[in-house]
PyMOL CGO cylinders between C-alpha atoms (Angstrom):
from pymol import cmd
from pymol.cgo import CYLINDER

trace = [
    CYLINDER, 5.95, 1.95, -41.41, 3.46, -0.77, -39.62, 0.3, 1, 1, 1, 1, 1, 1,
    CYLINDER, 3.46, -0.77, -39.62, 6.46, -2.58, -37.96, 0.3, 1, 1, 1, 1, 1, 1,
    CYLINDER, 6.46, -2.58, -37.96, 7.76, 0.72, -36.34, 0.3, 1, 1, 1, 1, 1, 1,
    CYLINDER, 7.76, 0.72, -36.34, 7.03, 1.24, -32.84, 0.3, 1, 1, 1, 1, 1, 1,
    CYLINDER, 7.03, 1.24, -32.84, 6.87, 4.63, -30.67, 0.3, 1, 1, 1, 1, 1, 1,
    CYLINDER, 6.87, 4.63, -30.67, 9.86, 5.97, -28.91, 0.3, 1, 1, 1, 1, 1, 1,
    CYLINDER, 9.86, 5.97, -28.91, 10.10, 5.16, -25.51, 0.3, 1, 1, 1, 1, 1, 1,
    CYLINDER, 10.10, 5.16, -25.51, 9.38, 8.11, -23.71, 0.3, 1, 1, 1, 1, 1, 1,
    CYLINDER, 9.38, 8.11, -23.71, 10.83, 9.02, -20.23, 0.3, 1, 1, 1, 1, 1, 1,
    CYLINDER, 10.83, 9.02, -20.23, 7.91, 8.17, -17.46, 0.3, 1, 1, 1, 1, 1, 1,
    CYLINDER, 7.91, 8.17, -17.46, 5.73, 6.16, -19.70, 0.3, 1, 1, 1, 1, 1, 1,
    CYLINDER, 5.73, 6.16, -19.70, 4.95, 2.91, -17.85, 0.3, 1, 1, 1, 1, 1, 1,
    CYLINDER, 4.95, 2.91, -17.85, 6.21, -0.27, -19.46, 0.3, 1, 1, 1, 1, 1, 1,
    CYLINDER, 6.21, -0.27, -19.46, 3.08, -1.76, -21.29, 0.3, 1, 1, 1, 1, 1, 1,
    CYLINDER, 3.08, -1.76, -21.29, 3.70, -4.98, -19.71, 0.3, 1, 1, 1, 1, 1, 1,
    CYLINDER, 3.70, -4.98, -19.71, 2.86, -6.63, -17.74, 0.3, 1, 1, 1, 1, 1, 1,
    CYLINDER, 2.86, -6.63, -17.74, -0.29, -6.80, -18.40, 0.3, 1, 1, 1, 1, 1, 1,
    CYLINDER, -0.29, -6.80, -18.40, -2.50, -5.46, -15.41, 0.3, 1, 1, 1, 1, 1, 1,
    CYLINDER, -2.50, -5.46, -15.41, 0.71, -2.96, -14.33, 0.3, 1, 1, 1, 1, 1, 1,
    CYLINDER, 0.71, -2.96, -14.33, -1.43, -0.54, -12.92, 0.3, 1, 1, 1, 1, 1, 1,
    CYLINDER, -1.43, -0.54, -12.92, -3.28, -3.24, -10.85, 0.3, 1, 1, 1, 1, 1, 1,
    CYLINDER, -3.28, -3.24, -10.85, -0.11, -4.51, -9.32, 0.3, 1, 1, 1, 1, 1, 1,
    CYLINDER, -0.11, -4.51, -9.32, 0.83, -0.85, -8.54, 0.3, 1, 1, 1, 1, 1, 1,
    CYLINDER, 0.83, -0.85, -8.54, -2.01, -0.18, -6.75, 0.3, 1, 1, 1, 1, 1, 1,
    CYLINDER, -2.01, -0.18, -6.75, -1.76, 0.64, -3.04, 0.3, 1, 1, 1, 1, 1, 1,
    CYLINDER, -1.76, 0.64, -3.04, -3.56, -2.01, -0.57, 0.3, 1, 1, 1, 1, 1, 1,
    CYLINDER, -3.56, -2.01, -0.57, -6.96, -0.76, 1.08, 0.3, 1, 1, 1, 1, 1, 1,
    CYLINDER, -6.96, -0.76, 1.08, -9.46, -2.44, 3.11, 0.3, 1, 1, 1, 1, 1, 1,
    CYLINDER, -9.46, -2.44, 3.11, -13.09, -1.82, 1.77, 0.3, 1, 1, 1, 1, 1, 1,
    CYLINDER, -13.09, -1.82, 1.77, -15.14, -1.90, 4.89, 0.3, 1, 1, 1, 1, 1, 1,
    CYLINDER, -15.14, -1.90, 4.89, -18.39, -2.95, 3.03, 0.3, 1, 1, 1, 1, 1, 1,
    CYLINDER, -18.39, -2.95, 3.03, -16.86, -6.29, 1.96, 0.3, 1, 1, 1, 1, 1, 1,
    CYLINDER, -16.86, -6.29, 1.96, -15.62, -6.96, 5.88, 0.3, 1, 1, 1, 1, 1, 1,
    CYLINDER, -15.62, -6.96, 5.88, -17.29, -10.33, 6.99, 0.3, 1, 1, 1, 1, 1, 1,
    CYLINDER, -17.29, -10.33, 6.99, -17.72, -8.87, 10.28, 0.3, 1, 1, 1, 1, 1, 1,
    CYLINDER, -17.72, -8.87, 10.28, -19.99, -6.60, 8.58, 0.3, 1, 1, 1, 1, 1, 1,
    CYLINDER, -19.99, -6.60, 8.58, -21.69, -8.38, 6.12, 0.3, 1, 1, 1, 1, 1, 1,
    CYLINDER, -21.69, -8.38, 6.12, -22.42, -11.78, 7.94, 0.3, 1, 1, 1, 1, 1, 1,
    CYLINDER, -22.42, -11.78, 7.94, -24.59, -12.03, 10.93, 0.3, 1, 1, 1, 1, 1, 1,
    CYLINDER, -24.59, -12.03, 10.93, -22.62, -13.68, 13.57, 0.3, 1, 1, 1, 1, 1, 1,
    CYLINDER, -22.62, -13.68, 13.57, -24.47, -17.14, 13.34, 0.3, 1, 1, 1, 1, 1, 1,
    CYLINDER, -24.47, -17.14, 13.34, -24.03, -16.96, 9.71, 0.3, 1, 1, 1, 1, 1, 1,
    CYLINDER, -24.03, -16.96, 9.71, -21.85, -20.08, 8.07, 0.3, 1, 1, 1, 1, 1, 1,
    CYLINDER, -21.85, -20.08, 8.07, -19.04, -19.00, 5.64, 0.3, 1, 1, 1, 1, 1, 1,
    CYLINDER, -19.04, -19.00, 5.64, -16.60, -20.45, 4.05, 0.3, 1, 1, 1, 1, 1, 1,
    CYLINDER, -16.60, -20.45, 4.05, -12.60, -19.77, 2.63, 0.3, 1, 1, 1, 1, 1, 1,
    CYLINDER, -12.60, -19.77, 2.63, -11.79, -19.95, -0.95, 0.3, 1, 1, 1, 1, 1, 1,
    CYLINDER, -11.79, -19.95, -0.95, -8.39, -21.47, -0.61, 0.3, 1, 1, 1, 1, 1, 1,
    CYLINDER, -8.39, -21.47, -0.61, -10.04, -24.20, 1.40, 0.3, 1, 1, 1, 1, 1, 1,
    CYLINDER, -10.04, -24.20, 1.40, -12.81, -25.07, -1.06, 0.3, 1, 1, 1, 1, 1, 1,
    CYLINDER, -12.81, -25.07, -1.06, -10.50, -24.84, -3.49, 0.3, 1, 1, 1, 1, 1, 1,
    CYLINDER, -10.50, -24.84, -3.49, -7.67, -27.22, -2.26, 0.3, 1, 1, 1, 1, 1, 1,
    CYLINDER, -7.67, -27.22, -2.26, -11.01, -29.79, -1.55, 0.3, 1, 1, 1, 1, 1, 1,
    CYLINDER, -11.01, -29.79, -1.55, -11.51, -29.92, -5.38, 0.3, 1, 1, 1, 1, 1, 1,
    CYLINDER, -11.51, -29.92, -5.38, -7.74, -30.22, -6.49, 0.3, 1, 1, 1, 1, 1, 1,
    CYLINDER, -7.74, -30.22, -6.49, -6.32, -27.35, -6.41, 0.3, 1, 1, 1, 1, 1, 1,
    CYLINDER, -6.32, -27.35, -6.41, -2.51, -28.02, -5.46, 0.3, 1, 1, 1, 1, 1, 1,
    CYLINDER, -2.51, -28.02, -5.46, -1.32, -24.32, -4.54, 0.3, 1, 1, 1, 1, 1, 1,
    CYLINDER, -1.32, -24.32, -4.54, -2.49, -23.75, -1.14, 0.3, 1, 1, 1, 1, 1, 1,
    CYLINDER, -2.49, -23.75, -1.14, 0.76, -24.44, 0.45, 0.3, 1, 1, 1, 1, 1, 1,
    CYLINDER, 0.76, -24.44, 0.45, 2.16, -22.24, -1.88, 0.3, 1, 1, 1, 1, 1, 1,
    CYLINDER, 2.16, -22.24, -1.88, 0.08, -19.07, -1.52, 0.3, 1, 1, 1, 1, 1, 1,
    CYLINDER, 0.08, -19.07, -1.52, 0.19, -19.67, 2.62, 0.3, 1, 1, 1, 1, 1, 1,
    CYLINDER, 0.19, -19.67, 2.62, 4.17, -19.36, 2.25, 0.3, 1, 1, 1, 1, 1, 1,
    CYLINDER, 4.17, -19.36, 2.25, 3.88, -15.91, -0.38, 0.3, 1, 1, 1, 1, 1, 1,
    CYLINDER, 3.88, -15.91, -0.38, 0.94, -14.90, 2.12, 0.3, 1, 1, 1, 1, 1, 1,
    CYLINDER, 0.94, -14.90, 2.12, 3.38, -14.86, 5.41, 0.3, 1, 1, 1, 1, 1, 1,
    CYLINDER, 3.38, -14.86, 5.41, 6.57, -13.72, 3.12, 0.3, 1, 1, 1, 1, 1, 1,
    CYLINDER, 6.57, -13.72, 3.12, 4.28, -10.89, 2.63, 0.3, 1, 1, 1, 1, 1, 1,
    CYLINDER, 4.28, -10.89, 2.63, 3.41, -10.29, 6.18, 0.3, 1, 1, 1, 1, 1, 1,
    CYLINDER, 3.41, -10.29, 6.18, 6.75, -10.36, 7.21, 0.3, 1, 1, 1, 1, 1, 1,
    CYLINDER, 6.75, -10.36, 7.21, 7.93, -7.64, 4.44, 0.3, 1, 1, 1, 1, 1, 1,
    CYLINDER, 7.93, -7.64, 4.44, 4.63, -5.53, 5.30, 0.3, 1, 1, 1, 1, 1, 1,
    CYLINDER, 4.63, -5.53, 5.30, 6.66, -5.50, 9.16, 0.3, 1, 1, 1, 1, 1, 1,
    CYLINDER, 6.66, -5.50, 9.16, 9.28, -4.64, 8.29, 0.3, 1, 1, 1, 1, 1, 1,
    CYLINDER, 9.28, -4.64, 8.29, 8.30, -1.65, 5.69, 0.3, 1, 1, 1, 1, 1, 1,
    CYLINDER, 8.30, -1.65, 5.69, 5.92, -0.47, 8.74, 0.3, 1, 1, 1, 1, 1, 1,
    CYLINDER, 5.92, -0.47, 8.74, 8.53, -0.50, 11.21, 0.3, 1, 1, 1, 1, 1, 1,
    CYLINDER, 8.53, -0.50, 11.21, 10.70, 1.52, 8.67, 0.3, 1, 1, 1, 1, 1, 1,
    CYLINDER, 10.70, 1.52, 8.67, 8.02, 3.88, 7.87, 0.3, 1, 1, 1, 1, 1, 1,
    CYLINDER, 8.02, 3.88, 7.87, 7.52, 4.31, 11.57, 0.3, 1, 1, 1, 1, 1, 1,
    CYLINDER, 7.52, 4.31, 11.57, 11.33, 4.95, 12.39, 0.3, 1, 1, 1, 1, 1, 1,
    CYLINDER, 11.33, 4.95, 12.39, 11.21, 7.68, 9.68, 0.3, 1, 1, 1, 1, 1, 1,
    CYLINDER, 11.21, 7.68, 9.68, 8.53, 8.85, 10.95, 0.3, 1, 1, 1, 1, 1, 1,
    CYLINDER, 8.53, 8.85, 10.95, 9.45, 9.73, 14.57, 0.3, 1, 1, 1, 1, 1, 1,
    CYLINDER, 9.45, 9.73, 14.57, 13.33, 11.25, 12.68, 0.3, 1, 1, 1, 1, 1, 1,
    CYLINDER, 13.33, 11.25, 12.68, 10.98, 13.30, 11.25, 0.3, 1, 1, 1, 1, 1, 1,
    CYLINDER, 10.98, 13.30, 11.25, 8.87, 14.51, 14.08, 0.3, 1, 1, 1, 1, 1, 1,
    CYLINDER, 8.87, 14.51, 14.08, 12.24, 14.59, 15.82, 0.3, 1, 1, 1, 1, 1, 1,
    CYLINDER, 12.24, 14.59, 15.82, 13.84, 17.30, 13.14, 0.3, 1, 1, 1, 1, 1, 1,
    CYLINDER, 13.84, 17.30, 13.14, 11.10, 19.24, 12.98, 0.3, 1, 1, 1, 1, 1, 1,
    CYLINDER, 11.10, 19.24, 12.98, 10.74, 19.91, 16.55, 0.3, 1, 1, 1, 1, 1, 1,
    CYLINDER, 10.74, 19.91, 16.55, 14.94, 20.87, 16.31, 0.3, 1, 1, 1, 1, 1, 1,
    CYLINDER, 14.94, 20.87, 16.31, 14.17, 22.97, 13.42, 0.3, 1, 1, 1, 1, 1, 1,
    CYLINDER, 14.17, 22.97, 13.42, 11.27, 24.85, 15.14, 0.3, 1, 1, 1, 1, 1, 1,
    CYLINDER, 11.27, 24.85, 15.14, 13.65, 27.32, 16.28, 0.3, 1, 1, 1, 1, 1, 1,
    CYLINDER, 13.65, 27.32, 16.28, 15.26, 27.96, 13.68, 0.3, 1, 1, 1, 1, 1, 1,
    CYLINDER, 15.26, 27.96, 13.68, 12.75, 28.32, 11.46, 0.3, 1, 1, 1, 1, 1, 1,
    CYLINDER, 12.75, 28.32, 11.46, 9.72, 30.49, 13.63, 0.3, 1, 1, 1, 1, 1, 1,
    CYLINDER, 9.72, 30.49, 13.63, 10.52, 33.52, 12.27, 0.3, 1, 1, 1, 1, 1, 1,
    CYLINDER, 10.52, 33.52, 12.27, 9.68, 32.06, 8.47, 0.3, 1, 1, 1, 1, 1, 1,
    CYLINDER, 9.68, 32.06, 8.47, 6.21, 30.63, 9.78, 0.3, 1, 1, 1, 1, 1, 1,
    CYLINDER, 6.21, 30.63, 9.78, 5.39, 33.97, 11.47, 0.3, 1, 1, 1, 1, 1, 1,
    CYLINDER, 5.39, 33.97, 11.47, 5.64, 34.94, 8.17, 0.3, 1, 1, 1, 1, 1, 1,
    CYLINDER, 5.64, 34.94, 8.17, 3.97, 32.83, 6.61, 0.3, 1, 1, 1, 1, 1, 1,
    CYLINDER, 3.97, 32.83, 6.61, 1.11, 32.48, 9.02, 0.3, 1, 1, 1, 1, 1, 1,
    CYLINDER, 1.11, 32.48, 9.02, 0.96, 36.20, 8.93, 0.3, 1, 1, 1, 1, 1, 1,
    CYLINDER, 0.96, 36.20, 8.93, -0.22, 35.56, 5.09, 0.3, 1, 1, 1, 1, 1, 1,
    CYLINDER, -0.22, 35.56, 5.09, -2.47, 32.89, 5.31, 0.3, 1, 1, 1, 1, 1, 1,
    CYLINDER, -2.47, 32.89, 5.31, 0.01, 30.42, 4.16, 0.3, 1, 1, 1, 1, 1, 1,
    CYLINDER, 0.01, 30.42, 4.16, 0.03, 28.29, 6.98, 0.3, 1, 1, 1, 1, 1, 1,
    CYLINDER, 0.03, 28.29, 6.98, -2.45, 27.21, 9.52, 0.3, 1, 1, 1, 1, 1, 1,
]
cmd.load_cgo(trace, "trace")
C-alpha cells in the first residue's frame, strides 16, 4: 500500500516543480527595497550580475538576453491588456443603454454604487 500514490484530483497543482507557487506568483515592486529609496544619492552601489561575472560567473550574457526576451513579452501582454481594456470601456458605454433600467434597479437596492 506504501507504493500507491493519491488520485490526481481535478485543480490540484502539479507538485513539481519544485517552487510552483513561486513561479506563479504575480510580479510586484516593493517600494522599501527601491535604491532610490534606500541609498542616499552619493551613496556607492553595486550590481550583482556584474560582481558576479568579475569572479567567473559565465551567464551574464545569458540572463541579459532572457532579461530583454522578457521585456519584450511584458510589451506586448501590456499592449494586449490595454487593447482589451479600451473594447471593454467601449462595450460598456454601448451597453449603457440598454442596460439602465437593470442598474436603476439595482442602485435602487443598494447593489450598486
Amino acid at each position: 500500500w506504501g507504493t500507491l500514490k493519491p488520485p490526481k484530483l481535478p485543480g490540484r497543482p502539479p507538485k513539481n516543480p519544485r517552487n510552483w507557487g513561486i513561479l506563479q506568483r504575480k510580479r510586484m515592486v516593493v517600494p522599501a527595497a527601491l535604491k532610490i529609496i534606500r541609498l542616499k544619492p552619493t551613496r556607492k552601489f553595486a550590481v550583482l550580475g556584474r560582481l558576479a561575472h568579475e569572479v567567473g560567473w559565465k551567464y551574464r550574457d545569458v540572463t541579459e538576453a532572457l532579461e530583454e526576451k522578457r521585456k519584450e513579452k511584458a510589451k506586448l501582454r501590456y499592449n494586449k491588456k490595454r487593447k482589451m481594456m479600451s473594447l471593454r470601456r467601449r462595450a460598456e458605454r454601448s451597453a449603457e443603454k440598454k442596460t439602465a433600467p437593470f442598474t436603476a434597479v439595482l442602485r435602487q437596492h443598494g447593489l450598486l454604487l
